[in-house]
N, C-alpha and C positions, 0 to 999 in steps of 0.2 A: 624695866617696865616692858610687860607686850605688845608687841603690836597689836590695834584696833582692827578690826574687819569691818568695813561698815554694810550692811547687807538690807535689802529691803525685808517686808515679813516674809512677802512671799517665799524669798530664796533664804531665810533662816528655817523658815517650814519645812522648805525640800530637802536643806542639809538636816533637821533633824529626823525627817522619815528615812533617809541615808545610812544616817546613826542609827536608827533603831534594825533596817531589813540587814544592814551589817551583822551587828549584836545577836542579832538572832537568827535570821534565816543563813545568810552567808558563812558566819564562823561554825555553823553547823554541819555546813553542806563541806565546807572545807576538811574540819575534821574526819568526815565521812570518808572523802578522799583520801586521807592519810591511812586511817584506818583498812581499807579497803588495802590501797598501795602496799603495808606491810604485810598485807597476808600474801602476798606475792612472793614473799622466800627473802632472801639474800639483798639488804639495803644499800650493798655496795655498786651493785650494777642493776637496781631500780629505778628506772627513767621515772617512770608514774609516782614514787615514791618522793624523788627531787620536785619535778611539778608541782606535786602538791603540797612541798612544804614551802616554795617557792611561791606559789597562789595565796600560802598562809603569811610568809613576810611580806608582801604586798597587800592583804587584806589587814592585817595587823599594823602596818603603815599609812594606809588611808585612812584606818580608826582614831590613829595618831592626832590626824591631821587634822580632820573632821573635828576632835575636843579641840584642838585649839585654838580653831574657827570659830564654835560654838562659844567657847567660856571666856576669847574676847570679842564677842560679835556685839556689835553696837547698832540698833536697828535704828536706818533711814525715818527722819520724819520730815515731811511734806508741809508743815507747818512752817512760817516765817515769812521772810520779804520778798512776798510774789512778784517783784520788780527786779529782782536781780538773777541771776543763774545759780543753783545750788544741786545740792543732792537729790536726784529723783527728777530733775526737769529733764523734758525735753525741746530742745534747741536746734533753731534754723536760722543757721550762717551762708553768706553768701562770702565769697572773693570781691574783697574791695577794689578790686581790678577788673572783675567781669558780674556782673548780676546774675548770670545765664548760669553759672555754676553753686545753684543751693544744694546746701548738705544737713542733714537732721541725724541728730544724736542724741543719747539720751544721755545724760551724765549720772552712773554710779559708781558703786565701792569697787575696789581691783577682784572682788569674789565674783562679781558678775561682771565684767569687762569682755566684751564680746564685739570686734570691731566689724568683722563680719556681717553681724545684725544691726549696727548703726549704738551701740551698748560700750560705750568709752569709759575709763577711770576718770575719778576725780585727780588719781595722782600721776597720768598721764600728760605728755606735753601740752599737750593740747585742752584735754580737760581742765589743767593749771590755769591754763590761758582766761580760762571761758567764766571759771570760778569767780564768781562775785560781779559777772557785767551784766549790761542792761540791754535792752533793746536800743539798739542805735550806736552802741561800743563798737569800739574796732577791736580789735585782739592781734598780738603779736604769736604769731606760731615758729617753734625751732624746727625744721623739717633736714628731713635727710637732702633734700636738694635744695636747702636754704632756709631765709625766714619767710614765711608768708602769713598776710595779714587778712582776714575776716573783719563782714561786721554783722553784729547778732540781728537779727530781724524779728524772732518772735522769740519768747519764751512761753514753756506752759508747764503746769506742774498736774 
């Protein structure tokens, strides 16, 4: 069985306008490149030639990747028990040990995980943690400098 991608609409939309300027414009431009690269003579000591077949098994790679995101992508629903933490909420924890330190995250699929922008997995340690509490939970987290505990303060979806 494949793995699941779970992805909101929005970023199922984006991976498939991906697919498509792929499929079209980019495997275009790429061949273009190649084409071009051979008329350069002698493919053994063709830099331009390598490159750009080089830019084709990495475009032809990401095409890969992309179908198999799409054909098991399983889109985020928003719907269900607006009292617990799920997919698509976002979440404000504090340290059960200091109030002063609130943190807001949003909990999605590992395709849009972005810890950066506050954008955590569900199958993250952390996100594990958060999966299924309520406002008022405390959460066990596994951290690189130990365990540390939260507790959820709001949810919103």
């Amino acid at each position: 069985m494949s793995k699941q991608f779970k992805l909101t609409q929005e970023r199922l939309n984006e991976l498939q306008e991906e697919m498509h300027y792929l499929r079209t414009v980019r495997e275009k431009e790429v061949a273009d490149q190649i084409k071009e690269a051979r008329s350069f003579g002698d493919l053994s000591e063709n830099s331009e030639y390598d490159e750009a077949k080089n830019e084709q098994g990495r475009l032809f790679s990401r095409i890969a990747e992309l179908e198999n995101i799409l054909n098991n992508a399983v889109v985020i629903s928003l719907d269900g028990d607006s009292d617990r933490i799920g997919l698509g909420c976002t979440v404000v924890v504090v340290s059960a040990h200091d109030d002063k330190d609130r943190l807001v995250f949003t909990i999605v699929g590992s395709q849009e995980a972005n810890p950066l922008t506050g954008r955590i997995s569900d199958e993250s340690p952390f996100g594990k943690a958060l999966m299924g509490a309520a406002v008022g939970d405390e959460v066990r987290v596994e951290a690189p400098v130990g365990k540390k505990t939260y507790r959820v303060v709001d949810i919103n979806r």
